[in-house]
N, C-alpha and C positions, 0 to 999 in steps of 0.2 A: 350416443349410446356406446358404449365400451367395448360393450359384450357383443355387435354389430360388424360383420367384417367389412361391410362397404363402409359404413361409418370409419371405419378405420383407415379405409383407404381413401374416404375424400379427405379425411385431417391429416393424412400425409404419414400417418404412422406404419402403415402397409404399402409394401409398391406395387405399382400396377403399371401396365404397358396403356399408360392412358394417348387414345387417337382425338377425344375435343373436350373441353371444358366451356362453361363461360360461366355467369355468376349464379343460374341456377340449377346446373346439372353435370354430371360428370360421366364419360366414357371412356371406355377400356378392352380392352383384348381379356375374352376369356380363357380360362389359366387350362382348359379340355373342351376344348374347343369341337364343335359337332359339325362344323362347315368351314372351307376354307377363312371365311368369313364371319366369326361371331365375335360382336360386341356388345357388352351391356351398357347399356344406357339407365343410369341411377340419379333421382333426382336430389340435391343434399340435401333436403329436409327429409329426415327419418320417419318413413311412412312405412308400415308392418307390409301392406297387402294393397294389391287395389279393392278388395271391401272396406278399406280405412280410408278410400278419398273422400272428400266431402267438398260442397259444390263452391270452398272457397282455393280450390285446388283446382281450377276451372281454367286458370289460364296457366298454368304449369306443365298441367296434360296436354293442350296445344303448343304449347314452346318445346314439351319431349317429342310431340310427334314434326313440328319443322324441323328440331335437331337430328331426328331419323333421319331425316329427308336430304341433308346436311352431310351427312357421314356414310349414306348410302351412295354418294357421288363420290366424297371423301375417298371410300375406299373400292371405286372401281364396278359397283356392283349394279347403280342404278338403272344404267341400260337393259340388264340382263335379267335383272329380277332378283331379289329378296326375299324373306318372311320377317315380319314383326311379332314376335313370340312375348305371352306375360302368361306367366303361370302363377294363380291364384288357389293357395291352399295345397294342404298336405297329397290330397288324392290328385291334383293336378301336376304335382313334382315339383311344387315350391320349396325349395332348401333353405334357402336366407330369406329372410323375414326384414326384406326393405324395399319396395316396390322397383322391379327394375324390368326394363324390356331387353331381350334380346333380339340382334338382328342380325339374321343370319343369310349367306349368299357367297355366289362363289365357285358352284355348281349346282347342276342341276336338283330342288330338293324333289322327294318322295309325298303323297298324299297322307 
């Protein structure tokens, strides 16, 4: 999708301060970042929302969430603690329209 800015940043045509990749996902330093510590985690097939997973999307969802798991060591945080953040939909504060988790850590978060 063109019109996609992660799309765009996993075809290489936007740069990103990407922290892991492998062949089915892509992560990166958010560009306003809310914690010492936030990366999105996007997976490269163009998926609008998590209401658009569907149950052949079953082991992708498990490979984003060991790659949390992955990056949350990566970057120093796992000891201390994290959040796994996905905002679904407009009233949730979904901006881009590609399924992506943020993880956030770093310091201590708020309830």
């Amino acid at each position: 999708m063109t019109d996609c800015i992660f799309c765009r940043i996993i075809d290489g045509t936007i740069p990103a301060d990407v922290v892991y990749q492998d062949e089915k996902v892509l992560a990166f330093k958010d560009i306003k970042p809310a914690a010492p510590v936030h990366i999105l985690l996007v997976p490269r097939e163009h998926i609008p929302s998590y209401n658009d997973l569907e149950a052949r999307h079953s082991e992708l969802i498990g490979h984003m969430a060991l790659a949390l798991n992955k990056i949350a060591a990566e970057q120093g945080v796992a000891e201390t603690g994290y959040r796994i953040l996905v905002n679904c939909g407009p009233d949730a504060g979904q901006i881009v329209y590609h399924l992506h988790y943020h993880l956030l850590g770093g310091k201590p978060l708020g309830s």
